[in-house]
mmJSON file of the N, C-alpha and C atoms, coordinates in Angstrom:
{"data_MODEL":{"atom_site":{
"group_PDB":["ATOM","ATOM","ATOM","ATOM","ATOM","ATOM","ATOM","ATOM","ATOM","ATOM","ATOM","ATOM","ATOM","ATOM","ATOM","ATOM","ATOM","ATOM","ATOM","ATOM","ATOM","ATOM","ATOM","ATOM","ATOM","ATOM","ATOM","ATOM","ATOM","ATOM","ATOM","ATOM","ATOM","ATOM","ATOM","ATOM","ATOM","ATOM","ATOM","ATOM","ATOM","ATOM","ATOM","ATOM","ATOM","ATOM","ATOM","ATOM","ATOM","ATOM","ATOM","ATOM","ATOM","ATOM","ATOM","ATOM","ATOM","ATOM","ATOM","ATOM","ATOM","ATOM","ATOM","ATOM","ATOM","ATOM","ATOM","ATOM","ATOM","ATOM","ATOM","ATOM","ATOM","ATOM","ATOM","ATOM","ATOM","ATOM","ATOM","ATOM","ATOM","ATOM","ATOM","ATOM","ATOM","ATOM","ATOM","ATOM","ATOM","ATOM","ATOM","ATOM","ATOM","ATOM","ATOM","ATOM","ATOM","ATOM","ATOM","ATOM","ATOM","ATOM","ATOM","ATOM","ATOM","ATOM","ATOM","ATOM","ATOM","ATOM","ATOM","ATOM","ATOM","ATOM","ATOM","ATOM","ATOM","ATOM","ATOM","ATOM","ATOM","ATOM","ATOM","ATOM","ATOM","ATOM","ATOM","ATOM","ATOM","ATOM","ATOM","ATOM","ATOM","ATOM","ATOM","ATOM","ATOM","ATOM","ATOM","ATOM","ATOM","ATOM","ATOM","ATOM","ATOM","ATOM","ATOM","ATOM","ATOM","ATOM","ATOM","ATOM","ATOM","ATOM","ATOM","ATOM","ATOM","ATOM","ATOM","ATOM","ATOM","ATOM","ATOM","ATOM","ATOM","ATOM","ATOM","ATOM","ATOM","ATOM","ATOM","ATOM","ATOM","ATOM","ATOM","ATOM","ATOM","ATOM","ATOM","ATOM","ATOM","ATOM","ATOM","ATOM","ATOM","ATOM","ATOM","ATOM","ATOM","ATOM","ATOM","ATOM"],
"id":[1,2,3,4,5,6,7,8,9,10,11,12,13,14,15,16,17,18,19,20,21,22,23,24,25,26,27,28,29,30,31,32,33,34,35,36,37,38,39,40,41,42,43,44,45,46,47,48,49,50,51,52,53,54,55,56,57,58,59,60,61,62,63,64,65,66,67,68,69,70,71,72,73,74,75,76,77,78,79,80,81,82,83,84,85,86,87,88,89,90,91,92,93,94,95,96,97,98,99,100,101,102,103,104,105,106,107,108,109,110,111,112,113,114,115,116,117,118,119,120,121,122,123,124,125,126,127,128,129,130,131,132,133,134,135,136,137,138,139,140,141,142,143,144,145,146,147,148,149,150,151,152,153,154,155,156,157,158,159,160,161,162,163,164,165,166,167,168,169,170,171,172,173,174,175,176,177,178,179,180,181,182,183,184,185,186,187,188,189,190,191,192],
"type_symbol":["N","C","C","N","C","C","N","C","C","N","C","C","N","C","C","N","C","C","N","C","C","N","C","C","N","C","C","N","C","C","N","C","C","N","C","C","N","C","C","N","C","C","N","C","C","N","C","C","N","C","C","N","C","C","N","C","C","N","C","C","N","C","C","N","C","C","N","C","C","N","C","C","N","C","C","N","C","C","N","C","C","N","C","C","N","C","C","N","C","C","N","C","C","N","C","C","N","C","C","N","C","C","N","C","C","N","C","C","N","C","C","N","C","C","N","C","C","N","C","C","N","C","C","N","C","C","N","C","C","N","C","C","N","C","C","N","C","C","N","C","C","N","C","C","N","C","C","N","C","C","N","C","C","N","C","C","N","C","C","N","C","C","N","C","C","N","C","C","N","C","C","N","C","C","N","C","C","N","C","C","N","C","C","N","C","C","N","C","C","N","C","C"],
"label_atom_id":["N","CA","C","N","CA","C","N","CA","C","N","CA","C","N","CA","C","N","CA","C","N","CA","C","N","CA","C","N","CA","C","N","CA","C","N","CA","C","N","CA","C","N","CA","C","N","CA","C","N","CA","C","N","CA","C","N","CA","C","N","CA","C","N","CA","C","N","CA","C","N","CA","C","N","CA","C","N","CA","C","N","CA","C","N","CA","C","N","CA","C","N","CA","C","N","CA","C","N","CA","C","N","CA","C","N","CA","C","N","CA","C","N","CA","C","N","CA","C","N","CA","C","N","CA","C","N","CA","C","N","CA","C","N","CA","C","N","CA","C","N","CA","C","N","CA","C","N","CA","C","N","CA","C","N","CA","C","N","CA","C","N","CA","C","N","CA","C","N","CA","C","N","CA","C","N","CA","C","N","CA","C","N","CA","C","N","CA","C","N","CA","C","N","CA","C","N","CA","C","N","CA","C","N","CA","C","N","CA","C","N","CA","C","N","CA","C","N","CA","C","N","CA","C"],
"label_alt_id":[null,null,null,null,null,null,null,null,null,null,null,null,null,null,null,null,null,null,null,null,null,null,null,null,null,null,null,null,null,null,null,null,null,null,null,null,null,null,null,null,null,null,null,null,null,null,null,null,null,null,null,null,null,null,null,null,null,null,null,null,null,null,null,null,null,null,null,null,null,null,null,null,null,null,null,null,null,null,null,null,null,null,null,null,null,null,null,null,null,null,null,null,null,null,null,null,null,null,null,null,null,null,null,null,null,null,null,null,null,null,null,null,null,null,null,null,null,null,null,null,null,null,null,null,null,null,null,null,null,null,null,null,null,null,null,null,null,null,null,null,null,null,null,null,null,null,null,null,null,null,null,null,null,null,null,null,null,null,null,null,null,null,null,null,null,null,null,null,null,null,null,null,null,null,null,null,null,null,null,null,null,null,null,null,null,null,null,null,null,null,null,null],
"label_comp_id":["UNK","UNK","UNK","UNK","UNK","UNK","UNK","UNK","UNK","UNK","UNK","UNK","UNK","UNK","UNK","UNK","UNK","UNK","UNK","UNK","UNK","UNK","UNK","UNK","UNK","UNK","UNK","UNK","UNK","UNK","UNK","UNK","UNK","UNK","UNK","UNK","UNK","UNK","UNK","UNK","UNK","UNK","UNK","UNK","UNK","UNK","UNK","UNK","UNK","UNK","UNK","UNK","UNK","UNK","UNK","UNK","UNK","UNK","UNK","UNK","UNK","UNK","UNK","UNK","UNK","UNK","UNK","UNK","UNK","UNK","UNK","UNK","UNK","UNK","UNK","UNK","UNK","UNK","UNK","UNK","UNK","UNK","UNK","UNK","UNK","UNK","UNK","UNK","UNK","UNK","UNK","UNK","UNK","UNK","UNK","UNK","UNK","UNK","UNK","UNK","UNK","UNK","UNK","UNK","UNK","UNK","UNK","UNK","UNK","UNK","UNK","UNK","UNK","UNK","UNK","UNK","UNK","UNK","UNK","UNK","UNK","UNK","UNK","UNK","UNK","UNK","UNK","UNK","UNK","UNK","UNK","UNK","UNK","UNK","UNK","UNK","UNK","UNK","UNK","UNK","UNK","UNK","UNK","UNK","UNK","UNK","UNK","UNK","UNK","UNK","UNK","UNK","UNK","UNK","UNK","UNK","UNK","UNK","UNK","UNK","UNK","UNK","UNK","UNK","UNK","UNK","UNK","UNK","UNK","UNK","UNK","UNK","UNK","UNK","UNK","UNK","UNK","UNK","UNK","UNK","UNK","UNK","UNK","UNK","UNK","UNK","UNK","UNK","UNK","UNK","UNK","UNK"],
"label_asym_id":["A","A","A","A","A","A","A","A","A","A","A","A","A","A","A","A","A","A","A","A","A","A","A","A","A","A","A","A","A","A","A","A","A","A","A","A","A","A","A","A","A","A","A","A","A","A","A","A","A","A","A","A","A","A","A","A","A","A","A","A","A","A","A","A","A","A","A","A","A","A","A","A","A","A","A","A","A","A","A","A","A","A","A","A","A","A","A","A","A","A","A","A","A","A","A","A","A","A","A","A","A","A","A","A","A","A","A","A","A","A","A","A","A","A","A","A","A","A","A","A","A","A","A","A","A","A","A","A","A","A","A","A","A","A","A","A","A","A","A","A","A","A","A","A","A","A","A","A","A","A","A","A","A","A","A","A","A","A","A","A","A","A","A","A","A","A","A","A","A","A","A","A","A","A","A","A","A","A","A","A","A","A","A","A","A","A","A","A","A","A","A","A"],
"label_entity_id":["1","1","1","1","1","1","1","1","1","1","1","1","1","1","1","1","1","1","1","1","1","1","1","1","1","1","1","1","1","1","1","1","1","1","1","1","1","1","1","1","1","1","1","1","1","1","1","1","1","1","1","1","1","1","1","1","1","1","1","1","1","1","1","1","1","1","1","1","1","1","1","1","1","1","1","1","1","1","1","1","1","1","1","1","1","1","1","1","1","1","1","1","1","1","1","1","1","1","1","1","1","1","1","1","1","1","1","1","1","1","1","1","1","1","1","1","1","1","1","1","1","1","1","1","1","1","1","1","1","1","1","1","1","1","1","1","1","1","1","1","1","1","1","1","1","1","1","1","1","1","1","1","1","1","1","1","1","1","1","1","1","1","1","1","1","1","1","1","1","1","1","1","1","1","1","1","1","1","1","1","1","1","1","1","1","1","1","1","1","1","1","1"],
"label_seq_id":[1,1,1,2,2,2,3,3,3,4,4,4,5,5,5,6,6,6,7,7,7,8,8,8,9,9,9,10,10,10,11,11,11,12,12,12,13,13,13,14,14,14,15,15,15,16,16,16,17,17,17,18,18,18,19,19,19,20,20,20,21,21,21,22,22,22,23,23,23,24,24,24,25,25,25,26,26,26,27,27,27,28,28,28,29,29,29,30,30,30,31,31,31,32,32,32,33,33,33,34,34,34,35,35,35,36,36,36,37,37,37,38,38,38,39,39,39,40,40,40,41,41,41,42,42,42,43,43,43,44,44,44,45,45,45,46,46,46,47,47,47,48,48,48,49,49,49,50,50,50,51,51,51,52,52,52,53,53,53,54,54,54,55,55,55,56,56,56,57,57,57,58,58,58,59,59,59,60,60,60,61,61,61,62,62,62,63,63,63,64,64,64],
"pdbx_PDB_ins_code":[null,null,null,null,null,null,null,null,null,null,null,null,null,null,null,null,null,null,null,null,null,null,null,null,null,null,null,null,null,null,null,null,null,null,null,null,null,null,null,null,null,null,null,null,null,null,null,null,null,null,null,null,null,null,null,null,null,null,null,null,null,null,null,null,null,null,null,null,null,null,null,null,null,null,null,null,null,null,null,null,null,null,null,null,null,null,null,null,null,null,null,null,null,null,null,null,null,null,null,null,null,null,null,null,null,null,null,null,null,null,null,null,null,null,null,null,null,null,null,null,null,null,null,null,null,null,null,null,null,null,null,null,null,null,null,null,null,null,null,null,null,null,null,null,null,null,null,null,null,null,null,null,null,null,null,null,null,null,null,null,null,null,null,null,null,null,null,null,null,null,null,null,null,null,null,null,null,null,null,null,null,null,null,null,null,null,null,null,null,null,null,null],
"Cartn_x":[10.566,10.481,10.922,11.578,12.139,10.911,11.431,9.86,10.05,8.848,8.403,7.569,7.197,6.435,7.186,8.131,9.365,9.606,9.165,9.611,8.201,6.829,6.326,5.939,6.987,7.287,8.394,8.833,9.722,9.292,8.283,7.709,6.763,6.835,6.489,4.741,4.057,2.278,2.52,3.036,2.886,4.136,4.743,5.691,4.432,4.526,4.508,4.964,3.564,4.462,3.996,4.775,4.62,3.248,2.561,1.018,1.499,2.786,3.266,3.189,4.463,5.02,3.86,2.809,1.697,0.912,1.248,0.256,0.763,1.888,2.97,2.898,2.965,3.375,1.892,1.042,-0.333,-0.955,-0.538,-1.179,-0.179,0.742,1.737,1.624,0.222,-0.034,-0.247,-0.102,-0.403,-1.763,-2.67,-4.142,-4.236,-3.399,-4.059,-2.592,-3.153,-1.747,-1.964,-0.884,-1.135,-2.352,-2.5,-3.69,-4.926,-5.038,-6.523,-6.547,-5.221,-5.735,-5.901,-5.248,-6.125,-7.788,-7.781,-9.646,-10.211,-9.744,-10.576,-10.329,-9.727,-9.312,-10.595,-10.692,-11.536,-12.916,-13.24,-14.7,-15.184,-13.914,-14.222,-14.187,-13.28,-13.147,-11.649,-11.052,-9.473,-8.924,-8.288,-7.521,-6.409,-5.925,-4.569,-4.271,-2.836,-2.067,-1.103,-1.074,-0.607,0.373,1.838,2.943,3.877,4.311,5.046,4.474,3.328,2.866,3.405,3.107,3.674,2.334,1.771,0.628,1.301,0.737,1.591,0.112,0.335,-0.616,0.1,-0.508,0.136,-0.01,0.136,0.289,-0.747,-0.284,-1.761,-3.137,-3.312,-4.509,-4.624,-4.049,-4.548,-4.526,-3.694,-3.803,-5.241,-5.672,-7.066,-7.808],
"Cartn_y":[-8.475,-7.197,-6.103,-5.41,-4.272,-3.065,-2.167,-1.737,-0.694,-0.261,1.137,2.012,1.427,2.69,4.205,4.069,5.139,5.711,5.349,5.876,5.994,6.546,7.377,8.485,9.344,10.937,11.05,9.689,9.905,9.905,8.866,8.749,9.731,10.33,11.108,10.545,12.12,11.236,10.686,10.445,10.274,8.843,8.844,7.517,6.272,5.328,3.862,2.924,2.44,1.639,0.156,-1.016,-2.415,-2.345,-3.327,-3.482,-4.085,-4.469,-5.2,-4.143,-2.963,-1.72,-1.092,-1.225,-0.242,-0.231,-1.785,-2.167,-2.032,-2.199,-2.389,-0.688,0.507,1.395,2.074,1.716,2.241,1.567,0.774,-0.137,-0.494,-0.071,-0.08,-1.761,-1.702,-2.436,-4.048,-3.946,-5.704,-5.977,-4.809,-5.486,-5.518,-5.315,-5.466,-6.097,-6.384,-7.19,-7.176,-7.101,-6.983,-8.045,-9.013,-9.839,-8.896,-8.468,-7.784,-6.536,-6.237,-4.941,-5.67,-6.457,-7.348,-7.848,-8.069,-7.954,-6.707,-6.025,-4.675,-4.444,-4.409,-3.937,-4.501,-6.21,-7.095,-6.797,-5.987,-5.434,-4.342,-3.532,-2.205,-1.201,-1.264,-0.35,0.259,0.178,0.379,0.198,1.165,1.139,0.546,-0.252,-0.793,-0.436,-0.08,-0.324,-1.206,-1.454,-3.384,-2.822,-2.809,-2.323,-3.738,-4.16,-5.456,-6.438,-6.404,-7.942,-7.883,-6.675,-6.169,-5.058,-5.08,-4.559,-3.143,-2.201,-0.822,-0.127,0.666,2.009,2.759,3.908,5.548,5.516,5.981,6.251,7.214,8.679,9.772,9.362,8.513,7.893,6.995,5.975,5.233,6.21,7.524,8.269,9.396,9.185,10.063,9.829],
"Cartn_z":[7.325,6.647,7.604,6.886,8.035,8.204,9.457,10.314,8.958,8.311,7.443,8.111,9.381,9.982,10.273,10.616,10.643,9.231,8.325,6.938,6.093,6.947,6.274,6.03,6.606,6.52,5.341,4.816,3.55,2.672,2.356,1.403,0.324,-0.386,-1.722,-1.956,-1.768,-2.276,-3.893,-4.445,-5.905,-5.694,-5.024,-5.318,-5.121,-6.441,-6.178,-5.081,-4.173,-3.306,-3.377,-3.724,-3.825,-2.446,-2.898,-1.926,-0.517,-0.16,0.851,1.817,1.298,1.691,2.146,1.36,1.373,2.941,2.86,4.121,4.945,4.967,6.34,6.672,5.963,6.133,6.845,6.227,6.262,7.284,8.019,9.019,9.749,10.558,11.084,11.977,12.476,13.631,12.951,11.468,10.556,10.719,10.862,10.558,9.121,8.141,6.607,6.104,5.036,4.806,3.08,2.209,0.759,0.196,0.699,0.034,0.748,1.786,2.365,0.994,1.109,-0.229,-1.76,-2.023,-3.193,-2.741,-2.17,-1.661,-1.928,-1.282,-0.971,-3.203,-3.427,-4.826,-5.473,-5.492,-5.918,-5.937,-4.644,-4.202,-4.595,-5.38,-6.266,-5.336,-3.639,-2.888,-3.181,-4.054,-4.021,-5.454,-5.676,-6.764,-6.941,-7.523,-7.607,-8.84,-9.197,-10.743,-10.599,-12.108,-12.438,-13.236,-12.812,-13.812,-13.412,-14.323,-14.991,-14.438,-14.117,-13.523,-11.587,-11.501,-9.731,-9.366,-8.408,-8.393,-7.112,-7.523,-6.826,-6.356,-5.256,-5.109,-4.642,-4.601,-4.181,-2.682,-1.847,-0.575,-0.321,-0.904,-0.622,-0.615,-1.265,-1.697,-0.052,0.381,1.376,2.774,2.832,3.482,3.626,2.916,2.851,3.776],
"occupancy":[1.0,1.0,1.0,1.0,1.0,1.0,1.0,1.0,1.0,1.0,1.0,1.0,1.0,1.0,1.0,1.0,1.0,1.0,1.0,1.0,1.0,1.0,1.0,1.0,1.0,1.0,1.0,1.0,1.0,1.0,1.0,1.0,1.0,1.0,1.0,1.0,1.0,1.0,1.0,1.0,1.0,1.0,1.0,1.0,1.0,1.0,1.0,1.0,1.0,1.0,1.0,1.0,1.0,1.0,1.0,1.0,1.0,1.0,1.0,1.0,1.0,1.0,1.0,1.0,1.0,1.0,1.0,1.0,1.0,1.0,1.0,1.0,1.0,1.0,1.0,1.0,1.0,1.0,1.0,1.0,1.0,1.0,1.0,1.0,1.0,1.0,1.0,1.0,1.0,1.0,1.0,1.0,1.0,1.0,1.0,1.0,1.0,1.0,1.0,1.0,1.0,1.0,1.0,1.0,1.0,1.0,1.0,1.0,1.0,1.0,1.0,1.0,1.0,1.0,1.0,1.0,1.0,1.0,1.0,1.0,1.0,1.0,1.0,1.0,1.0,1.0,1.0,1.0,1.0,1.0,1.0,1.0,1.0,1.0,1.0,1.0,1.0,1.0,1.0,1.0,1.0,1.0,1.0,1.0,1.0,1.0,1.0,1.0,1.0,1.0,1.0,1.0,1.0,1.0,1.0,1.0,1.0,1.0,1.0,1.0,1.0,1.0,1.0,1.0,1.0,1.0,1.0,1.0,1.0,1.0,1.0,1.0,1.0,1.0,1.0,1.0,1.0,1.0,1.0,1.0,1.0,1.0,1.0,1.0,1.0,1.0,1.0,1.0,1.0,1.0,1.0,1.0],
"B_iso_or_equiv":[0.0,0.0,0.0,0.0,0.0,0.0,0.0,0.0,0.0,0.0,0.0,0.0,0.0,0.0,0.0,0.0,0.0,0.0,0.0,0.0,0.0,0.0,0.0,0.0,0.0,0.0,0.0,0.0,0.0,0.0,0.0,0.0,0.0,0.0,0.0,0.0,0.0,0.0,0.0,0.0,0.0,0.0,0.0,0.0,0.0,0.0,0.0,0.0,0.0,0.0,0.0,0.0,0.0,0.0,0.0,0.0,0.0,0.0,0.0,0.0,0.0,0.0,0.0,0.0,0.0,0.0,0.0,0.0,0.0,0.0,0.0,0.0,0.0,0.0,0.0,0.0,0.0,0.0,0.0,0.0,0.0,0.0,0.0,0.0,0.0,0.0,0.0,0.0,0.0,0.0,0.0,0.0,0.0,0.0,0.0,0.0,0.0,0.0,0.0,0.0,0.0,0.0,0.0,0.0,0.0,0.0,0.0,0.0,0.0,0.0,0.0,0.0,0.0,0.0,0.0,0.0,0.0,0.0,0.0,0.0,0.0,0.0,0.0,0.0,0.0,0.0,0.0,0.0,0.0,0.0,0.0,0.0,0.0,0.0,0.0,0.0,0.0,0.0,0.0,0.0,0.0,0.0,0.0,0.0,0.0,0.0,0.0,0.0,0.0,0.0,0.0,0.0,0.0,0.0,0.0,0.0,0.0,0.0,0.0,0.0,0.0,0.0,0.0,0.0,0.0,0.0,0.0,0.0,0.0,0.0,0.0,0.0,0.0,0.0,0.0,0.0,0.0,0.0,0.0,0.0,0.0,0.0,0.0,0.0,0.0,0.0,0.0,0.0,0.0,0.0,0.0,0.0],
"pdbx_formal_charge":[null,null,null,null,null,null,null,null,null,null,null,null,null,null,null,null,null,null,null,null,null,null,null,null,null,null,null,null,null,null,null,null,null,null,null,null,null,null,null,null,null,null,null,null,null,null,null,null,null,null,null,null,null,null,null,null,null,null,null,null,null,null,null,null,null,null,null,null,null,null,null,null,null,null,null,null,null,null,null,null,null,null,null,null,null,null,null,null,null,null,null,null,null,null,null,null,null,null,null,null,null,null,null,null,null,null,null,null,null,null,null,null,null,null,null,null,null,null,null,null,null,null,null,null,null,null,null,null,null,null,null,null,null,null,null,null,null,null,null,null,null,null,null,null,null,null,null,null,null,null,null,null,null,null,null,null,null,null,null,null,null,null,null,null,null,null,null,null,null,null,null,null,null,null,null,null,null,null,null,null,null,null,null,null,null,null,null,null,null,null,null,null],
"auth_seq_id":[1,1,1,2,2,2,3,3,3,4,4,4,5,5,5,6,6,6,7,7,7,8,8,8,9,9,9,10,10,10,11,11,11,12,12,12,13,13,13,14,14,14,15,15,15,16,16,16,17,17,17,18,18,18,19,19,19,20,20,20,21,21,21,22,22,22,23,23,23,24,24,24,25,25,25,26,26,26,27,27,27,28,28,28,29,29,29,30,30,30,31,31,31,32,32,32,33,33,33,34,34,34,35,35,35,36,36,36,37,37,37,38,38,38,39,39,39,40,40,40,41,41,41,42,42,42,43,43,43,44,44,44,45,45,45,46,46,46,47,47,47,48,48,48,49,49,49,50,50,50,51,51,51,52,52,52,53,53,53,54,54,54,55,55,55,56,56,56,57,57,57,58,58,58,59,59,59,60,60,60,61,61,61,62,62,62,63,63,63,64,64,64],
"auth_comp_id":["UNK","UNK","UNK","UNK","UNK","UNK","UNK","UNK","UNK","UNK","UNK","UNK","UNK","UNK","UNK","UNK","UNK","UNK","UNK","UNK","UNK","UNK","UNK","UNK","UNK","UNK","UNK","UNK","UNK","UNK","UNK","UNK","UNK","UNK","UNK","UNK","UNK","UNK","UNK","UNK","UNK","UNK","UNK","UNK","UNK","UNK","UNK","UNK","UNK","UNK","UNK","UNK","UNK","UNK","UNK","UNK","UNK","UNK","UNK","UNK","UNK","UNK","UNK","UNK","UNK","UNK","UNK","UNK","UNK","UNK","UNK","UNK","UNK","UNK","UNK","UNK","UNK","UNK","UNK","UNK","UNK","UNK","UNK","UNK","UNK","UNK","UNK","UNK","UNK","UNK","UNK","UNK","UNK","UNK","UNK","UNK","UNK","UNK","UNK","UNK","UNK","UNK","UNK","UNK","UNK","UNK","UNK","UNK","UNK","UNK","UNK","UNK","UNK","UNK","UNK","UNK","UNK","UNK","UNK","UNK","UNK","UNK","UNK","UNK","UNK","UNK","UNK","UNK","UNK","UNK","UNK","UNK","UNK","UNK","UNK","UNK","UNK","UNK","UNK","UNK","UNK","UNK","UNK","UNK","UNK","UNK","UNK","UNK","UNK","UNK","UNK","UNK","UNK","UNK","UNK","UNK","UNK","UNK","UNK","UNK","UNK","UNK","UNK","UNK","UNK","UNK","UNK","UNK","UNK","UNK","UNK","UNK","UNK","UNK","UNK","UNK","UNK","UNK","UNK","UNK","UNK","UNK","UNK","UNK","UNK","UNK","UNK","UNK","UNK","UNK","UNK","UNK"],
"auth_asym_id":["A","A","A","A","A","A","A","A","A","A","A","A","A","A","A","A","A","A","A","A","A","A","A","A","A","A","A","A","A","A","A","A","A","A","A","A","A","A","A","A","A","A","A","A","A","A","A","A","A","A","A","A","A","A","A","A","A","A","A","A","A","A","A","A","A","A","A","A","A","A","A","A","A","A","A","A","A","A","A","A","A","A","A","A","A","A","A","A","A","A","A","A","A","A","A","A","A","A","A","A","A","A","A","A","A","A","A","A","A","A","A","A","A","A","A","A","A","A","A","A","A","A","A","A","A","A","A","A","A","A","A","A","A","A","A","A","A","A","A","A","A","A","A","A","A","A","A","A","A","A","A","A","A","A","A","A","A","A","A","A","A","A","A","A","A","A","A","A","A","A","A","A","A","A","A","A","A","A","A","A","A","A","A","A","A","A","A","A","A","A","A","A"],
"auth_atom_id":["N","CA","C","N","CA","C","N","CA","C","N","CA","C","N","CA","C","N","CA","C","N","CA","C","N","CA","C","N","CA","C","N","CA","C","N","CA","C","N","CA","C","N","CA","C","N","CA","C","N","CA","C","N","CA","C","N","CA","C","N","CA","C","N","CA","C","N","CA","C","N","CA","C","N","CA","C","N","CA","C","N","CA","C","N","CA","C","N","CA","C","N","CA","C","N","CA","C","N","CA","C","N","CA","C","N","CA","C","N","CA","C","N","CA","C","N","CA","C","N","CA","C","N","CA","C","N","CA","C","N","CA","C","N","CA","C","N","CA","C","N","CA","C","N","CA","C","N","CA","C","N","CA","C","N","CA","C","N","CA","C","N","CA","C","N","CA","C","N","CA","C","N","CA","C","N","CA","C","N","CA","C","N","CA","C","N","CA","C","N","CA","C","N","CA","C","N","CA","C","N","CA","C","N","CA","C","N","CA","C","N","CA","C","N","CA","C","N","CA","C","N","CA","C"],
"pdbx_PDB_model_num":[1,1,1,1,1,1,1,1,1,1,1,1,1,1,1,1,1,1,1,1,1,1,1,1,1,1,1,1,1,1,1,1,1,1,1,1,1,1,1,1,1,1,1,1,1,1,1,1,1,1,1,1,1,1,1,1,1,1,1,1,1,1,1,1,1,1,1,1,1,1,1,1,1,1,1,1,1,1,1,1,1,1,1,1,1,1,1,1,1,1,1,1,1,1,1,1,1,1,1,1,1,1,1,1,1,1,1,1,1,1,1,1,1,1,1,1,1,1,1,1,1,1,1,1,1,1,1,1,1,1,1,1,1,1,1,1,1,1,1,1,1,1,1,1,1,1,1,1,1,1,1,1,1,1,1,1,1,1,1,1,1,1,1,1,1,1,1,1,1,1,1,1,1,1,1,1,1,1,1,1,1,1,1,1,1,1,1,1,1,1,1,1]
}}}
């Protein structure tokens, strides 16, 4: 996967980001990884939205 830590001053609080992106971007260092945020989701700590069967979150939100 290419580095996204460099590309989260691009990113839009309202853009959709695939849960991969999310993590990679939001955790630069790979302590979370899209299945840790399907957990955390599972435990009722995290919101996820489910658009075509692809699970997305907002960025502003994990930035808080």
């Amino acid at each position: 996967m290419a580095d996204l830590s460099n590309r989260r001053e691009n990113i839009g609080p309202n853009e959709p980001l695939r849960l991969s992106v999310a993590a990679a971007v939001a955790f630069p260092d790979g302590s979370m990884t899209a299945s840790g945020l399907r957990r955390e989701n599972a435990r009722g700590r995290l919101i996820i939205e489910r658009i075509a069967g692809k699970d997305y979150r907002h960025f502003f939100i994990l930035s808080e």
